[in-house]
C-alpha positions in Angstrom: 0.6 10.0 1.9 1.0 12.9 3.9 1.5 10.8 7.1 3.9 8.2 5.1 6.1 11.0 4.4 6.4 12.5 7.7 6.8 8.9 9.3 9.6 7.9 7.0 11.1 11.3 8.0 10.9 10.8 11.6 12.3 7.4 10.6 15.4 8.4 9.3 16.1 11.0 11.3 16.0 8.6 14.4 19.1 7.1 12.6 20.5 10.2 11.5 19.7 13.5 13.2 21.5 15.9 10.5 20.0 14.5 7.7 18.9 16.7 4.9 15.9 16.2 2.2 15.3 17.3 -1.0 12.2 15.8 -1.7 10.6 15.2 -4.9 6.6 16.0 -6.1 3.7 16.9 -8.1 3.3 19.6 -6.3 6.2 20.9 -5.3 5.4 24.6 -3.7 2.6 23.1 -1.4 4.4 20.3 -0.3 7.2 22.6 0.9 4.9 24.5 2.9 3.0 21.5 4.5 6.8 19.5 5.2 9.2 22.3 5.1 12.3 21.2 3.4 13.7 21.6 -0.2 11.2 20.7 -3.1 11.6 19.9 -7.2 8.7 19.4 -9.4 8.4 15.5 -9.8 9.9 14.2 -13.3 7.0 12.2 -14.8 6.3 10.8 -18.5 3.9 13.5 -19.9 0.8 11.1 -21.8 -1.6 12.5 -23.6 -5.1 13.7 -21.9 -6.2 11.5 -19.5 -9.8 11.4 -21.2 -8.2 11.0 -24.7 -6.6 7.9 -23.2 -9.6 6.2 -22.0 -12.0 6.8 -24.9 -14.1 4.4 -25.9 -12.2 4.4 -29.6 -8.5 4.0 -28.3 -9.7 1.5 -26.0 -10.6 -0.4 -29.2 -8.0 0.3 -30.6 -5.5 -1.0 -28.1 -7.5 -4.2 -28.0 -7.3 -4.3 -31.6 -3.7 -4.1 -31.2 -4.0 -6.2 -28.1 -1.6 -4.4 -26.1 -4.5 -3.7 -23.9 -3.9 0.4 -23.4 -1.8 3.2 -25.1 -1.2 4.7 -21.4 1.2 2.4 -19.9 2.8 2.2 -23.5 3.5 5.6 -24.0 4.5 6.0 -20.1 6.9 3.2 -20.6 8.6 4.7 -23.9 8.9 8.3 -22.7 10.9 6.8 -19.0 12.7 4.7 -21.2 13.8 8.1 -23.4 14.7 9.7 -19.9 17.2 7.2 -18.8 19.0 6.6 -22.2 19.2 10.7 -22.6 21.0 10.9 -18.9 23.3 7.8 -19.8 24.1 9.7 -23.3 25.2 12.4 -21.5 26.7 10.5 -18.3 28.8 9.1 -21.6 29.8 12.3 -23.4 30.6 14.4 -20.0 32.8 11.9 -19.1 34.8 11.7 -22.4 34.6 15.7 -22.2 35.5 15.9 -18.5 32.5 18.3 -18.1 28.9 18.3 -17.1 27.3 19.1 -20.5 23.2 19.4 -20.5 22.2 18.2 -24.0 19.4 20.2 -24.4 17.4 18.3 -21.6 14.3 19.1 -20.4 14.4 21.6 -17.3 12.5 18.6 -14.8 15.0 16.4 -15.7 18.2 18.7 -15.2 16.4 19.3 -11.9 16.2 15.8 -11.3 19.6 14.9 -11.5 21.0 18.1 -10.1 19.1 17.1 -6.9 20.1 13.4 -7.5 23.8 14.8 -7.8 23.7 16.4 -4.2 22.3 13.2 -2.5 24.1 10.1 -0.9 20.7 7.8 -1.2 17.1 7.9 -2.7 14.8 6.6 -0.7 10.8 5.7 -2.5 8.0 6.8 -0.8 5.8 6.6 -3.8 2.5 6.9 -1.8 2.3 3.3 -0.4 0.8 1.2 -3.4 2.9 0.1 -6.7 0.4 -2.0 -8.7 -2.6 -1.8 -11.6 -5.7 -2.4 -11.3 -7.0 -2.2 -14.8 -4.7 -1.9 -17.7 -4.8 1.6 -18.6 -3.4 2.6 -15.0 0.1 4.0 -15.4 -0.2 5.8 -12.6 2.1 4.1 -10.9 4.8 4.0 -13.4 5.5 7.7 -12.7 7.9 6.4 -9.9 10.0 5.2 -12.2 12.4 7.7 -13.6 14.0 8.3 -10.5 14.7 5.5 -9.6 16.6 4.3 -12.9 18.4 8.0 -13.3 19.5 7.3 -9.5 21.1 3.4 -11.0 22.5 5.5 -13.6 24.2 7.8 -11.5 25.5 5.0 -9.0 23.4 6.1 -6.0 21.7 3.4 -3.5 17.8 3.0 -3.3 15.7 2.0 -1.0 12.2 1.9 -1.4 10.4 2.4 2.1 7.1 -0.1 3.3 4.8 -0.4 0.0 2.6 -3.1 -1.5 3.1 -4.4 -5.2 1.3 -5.5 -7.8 -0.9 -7.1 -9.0 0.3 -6.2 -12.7 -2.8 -6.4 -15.3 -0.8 -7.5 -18.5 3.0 -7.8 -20.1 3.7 -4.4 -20.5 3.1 -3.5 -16.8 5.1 -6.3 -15.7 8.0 -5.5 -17.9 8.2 -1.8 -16.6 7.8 -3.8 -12.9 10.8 -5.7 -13.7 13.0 -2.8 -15.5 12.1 -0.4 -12.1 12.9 -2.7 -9.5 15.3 -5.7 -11.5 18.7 -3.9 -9.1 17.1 -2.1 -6.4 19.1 -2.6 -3.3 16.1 -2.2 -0.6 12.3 -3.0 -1.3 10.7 -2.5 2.1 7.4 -4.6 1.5 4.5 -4.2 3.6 2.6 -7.7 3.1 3.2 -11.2 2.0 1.3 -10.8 -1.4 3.7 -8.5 -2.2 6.6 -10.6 -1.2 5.3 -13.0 -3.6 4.5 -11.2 -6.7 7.8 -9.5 -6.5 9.3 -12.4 -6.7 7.5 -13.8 -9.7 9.3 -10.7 -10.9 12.4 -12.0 -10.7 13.5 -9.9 -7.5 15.8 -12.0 -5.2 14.4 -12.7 -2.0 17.5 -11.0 -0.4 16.4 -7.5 -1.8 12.7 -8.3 -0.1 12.2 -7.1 3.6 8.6 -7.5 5.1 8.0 -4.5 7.0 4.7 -3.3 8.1 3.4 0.1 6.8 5.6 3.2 8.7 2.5 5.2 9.7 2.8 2.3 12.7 5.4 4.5 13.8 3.1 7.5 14.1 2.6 8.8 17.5 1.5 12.3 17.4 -1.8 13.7 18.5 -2.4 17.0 18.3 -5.5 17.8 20.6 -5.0 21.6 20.9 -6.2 22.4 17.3 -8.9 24.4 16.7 -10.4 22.3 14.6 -10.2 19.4 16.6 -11.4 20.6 19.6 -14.6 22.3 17.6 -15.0 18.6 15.9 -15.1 17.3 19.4 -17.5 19.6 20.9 -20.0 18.2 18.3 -19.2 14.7 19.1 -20.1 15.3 22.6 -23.3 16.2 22.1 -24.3 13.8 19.5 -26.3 10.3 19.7 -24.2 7.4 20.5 -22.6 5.6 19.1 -20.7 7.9 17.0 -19.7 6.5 13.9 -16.4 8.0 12.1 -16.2 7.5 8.1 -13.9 8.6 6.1 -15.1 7.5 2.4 -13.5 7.4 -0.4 -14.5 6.1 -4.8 -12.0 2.8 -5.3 -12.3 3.4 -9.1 -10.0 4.6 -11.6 -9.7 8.7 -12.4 -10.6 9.3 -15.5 -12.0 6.5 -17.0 -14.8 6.6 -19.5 -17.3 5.7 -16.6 -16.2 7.6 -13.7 -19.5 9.3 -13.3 -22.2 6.8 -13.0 -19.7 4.4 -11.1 -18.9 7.1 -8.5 -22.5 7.7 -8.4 -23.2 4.0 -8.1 -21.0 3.8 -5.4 -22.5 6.9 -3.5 -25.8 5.4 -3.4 -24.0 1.6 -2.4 -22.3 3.2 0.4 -25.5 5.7 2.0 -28.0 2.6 1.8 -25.4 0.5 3.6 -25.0 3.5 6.4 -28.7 3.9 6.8 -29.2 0.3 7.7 -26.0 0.4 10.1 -28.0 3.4 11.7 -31.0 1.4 11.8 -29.2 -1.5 13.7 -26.7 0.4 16.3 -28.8 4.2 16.0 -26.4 7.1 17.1 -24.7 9.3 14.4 -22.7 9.4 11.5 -19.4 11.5 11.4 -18.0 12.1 7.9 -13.9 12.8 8.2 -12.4 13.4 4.5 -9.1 11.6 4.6 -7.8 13.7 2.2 -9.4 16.4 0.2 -10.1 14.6 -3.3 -12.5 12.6 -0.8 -14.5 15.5 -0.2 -17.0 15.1 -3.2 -17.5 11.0 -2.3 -18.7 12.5 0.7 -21.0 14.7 0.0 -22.7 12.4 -2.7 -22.7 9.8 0.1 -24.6 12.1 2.3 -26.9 13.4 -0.2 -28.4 9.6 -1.0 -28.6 8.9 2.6 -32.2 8.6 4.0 -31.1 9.2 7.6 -28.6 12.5 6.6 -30.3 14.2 9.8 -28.5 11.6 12.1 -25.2 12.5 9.8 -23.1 15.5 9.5 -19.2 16.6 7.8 -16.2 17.4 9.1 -14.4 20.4 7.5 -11.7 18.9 5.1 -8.0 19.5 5.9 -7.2 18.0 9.6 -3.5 16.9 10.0 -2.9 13.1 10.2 -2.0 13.9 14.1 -5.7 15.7 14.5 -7.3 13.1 13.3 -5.8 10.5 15.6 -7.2 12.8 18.4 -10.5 13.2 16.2 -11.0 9.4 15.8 -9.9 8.7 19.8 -13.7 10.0 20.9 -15.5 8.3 18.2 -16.8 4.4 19.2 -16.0 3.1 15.6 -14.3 4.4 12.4 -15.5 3.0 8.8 -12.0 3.1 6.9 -12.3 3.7 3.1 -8.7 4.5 3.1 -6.1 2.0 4.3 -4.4 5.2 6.6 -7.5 6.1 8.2 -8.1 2.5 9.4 -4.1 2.7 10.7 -4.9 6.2 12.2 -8.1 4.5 14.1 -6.5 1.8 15.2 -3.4 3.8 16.5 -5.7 5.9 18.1 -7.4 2.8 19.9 -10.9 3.3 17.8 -11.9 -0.3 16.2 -12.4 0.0 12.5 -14.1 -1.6 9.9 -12.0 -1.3 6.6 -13.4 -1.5 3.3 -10.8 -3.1 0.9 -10.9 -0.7 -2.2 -7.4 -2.2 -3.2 -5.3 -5.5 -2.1 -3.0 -3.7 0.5 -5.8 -3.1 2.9 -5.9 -7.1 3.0 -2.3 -8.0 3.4 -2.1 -5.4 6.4 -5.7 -6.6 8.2 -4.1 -10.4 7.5 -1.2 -8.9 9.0 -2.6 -7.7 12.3 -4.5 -10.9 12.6 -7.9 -9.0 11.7 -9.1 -10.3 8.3 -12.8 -10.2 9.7 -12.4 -6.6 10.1 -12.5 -6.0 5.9 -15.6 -5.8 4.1 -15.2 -6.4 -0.2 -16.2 -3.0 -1.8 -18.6 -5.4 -4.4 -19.8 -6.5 -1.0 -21.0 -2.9 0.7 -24.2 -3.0 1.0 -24.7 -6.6 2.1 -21.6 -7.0 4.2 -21.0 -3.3 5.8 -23.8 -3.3 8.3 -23.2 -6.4 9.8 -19.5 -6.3 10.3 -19.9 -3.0 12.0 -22.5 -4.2 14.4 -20.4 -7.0 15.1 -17.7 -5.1 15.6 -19.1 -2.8 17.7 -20.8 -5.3 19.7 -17.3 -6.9 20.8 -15.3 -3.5 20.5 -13.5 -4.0 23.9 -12.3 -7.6 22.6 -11.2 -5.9 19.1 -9.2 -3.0 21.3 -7.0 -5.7 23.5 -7.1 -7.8 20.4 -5.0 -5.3 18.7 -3.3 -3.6 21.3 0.0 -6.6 21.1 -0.2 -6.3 17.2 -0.1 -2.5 16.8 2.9 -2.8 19.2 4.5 -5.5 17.4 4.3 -4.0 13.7 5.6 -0.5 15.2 8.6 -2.8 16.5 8.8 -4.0 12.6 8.7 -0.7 10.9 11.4 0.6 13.4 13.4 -1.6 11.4 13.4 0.4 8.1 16.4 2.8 9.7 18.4 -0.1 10.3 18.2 -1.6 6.5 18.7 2.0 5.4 21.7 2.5 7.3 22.9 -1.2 6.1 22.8 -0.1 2.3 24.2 3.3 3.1 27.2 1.5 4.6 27.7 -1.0 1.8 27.7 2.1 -0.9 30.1 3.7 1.0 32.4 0.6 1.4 31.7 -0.2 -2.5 33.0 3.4 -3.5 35.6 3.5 -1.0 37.4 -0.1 -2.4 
């Protein structure tokens, strides 16, 4: 996410060299010290206890009820309240000819105080807008933004994501109230296209635009880190074997233990028998840092963990594209790693924990590069011999294609700067 952000930055700012961010997070006082920049907590719909919402009784419950889960119910009511409280207000002030606050929550004052200063809001909502069970709301936390920006007359434009799919009614509703007036919806893949359609979103709304870490080109060679992660690589077995794993399953379900534990075991008896094919070493890279204890549970059920070692968590996107250029083949559990690879001119084997990795492999012309998760063990190993066996062919094969997406997600300036016109022309007539 880290990378989508700074890419959609670097994006913008090709367009427009002045402009100024004020971005919106979770974690607000981090972020501003990774991107530099302005920062206000992220207004999200406040649920109760994750585990509470996944018991084993309210899921019975809900079924019961058949509505399926309380979650995305309770997320959808609580957005709901934040729009109509900013509308009462837009209402009142302007009858007063005064802003007024109306006893509102301090995240949501800060909300439209920064949505007050700004000429556009522009979604970045971490590259994937969809459910895959029906207690996931996660991804209904975008919303309030980008309803308090329609109530306050400001463009959106929702950068490169993927969409759906939606598990039941409710989460389609909420899909249709979010995005129903939307001026921009960047999507990254043709499912997408589809499914937002199916929502009712008019096709000249829809722009197919590859993911905007194709834009990346930064490597950053010089750290530290990178050149101590490369000094290892030199010396070890070939082929070395980048992985950056990951769990595909849902936080805080009733389950999470034994299916993360499940999936550990999946993906170390699938890695033994790829070193039992090719030899050489493994080379664990955490994506990101909630990877970290995937990792080490993959490396602790793997018979051959003395031909395997860990990276230190924490590189920058741009070290690891310097990381993964000396490795012979990268096995992707997240969809950026695989772009990272790939822009770093590494082959990659993907491993499709959700439907965007698909729809960008499709994209590329690569399909046989994916591997099912349900499919790990079985699958894994002999894709990445394959692979590796014709990695010079997969290289050229995707040297045109890389080029050509980047060419396609340089685009996303130019529909930005489109809708920023047309506001302007709207508000000047």
């Amino acid at each position: 996410d880290a990378a989508l952000v700074d890419a959609m930055v670097a994006s913008v700012r090709s367009r427009f060299p002045e402009a100024q961010f004020i971005f919106t997070s979770p974690n607000p006082e981090s972020d501003a010290a990774h991107f530099g920049g302005t920062f206000v907590r992220k207004l999200a719909p406040r649920r109760m206890g994750t585990r509470a919402i996944h018991s084993r009784l309210l899921q019975r419950l809900a079924k019961l009820l058949r509505v399926g889960s309380f979650a995305p119910l309770l997320t959808a009511a609580q957005t709901r309240l934040f729009v109509t409280s900013l509308r009462v207000r837009i209402f009142v002030a302007a009858r007063l000819h005064q802003r007024i606050n109306l006893l509102m929550p301090s995240r949501l004052k800060a909300t439209i105080d920064a949505l007050d200063w700004a000429d556009l809001v522009l979604g970045a909502p971490g590259g994937y807008i969809g459910a895959p069970s029906l207690e996931h709301d996660y991804w209904m936390q975008n919303i309030p933004v980008l309803r308090i920006a329609r109530a306050l007359n400001l463009p959106r434009v929702i950068y490169p994501n993927s969409y759906g799919p939606f598990p039941s009614e409710v989460h389609n509703s909420m899909a249709r109230y979010a995005f129903r007036d939307v001026e921009c919806m960047m999507v990254r893949e043709e499912a997408s296209v589809r499914r937002l359609r199916d929502l009712g979103v008019e096709p000249s709304r829809m722009h197919l635009v590859p993911d905007s870490v194709f834009l990346f080109d930064e490597v950053d060679y010089a750290s530290p880190a990178v050149r101590r992660a490369l000094e290892r690589v030199s010396s070890s077995d070939r082929p070395v074997l980048g992985v950056a794993a990951r769990w595909g399953g849902l936080p805080g379900s009733v389950s999470e233990k034994a299916d993360r534990e499940r999936d550990a075991r999946t993906m170390a008896a699938a890695l033994d028998q790829v070193l039992n094919r090719l030899g050489g070493t493994i080379v664990f890279a955490p994506q990101v840092s909630q990877d970290s204890e995937m990792t080490a549970a993959v490396y602790r059920h793997m018979r051959h963990a003395d031909r395997a070692s860990i990276e230190p968590e924490g590189m920058t996107h741009s070290e690891l594209v310097a990381f993964y250029r000396e490795l012979d083949l990268v096995i992707a559990g997240r969809l950026h790693a695989g772009i990272l690879a790939m822009l770093a001119g590494t082959p990659v084997v993907a491993i499709a924990h959700e439907v965007k990795v698909v729809g960008i492999f499709k994209l590329l012309g690569q399909p046989s590069l994916v591997v099912r998760p349900d499919r790990v063990k079985e699958e894994l190993p002999r894709v990445v011999a394959d692979v590796y066996g014709r990695r010079q062919e997969v290289r050229e094969a995707l040297v045109p294609q890389l080029r050509e997406a980047a060419l396609k997600s340089a685009t996303s300036a130019d529909l930005l700067a489109d809708v920023l016109k047309t506001a302007r022309q709207t508000m000047q007539a």
